[in-house]
C-alpha angles and dihedrals in degrees: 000000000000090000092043087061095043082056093053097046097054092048091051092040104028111024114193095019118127133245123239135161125176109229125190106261095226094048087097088169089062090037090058088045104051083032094058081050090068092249107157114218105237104167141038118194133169116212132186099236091181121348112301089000106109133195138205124199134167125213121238127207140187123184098167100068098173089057086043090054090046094049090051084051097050088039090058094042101058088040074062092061 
């Protein structure tokens, strides 16, 4: 839902502006999810979290808000079932 409205807010405020988000590269179960939302991986970065701890992360992005907003629709609707 919060990304639902997100989605929303940046329609009504800033038509035609793009959706991203940054993931952990490793959260499989967030990545299925974004990427069953039809988000496109645009980006790869490492970055040092605490020293010698390293992180990888990928960038989502979304340029079509009104599918994204249908496939958070259709996705909500089959976690009903």
């Amino acid at each position: 839902m919060l990304f639902g409205r997100a989605t929303e807010w940046v329609i009504s405020a800033e038509p035609g502006w793009p959706i991203h988000l940054w993931v952990f590269e490793a959260n499989f179960r967030a990545r299925r999810f974004y990427d069953a939302l039809g988000g496109e991986v645009v980006e790869h970065h490492k970055k040092e979290l605490l020293k010698g701890i390293w992180v990888s992360s990928v960038l989502y992005v979304w340029h079509d808000l009104q599918e994204l907003l249908s496939n958070l629709a259709n996705s909500s609707t089959r976690m009903d079932e």
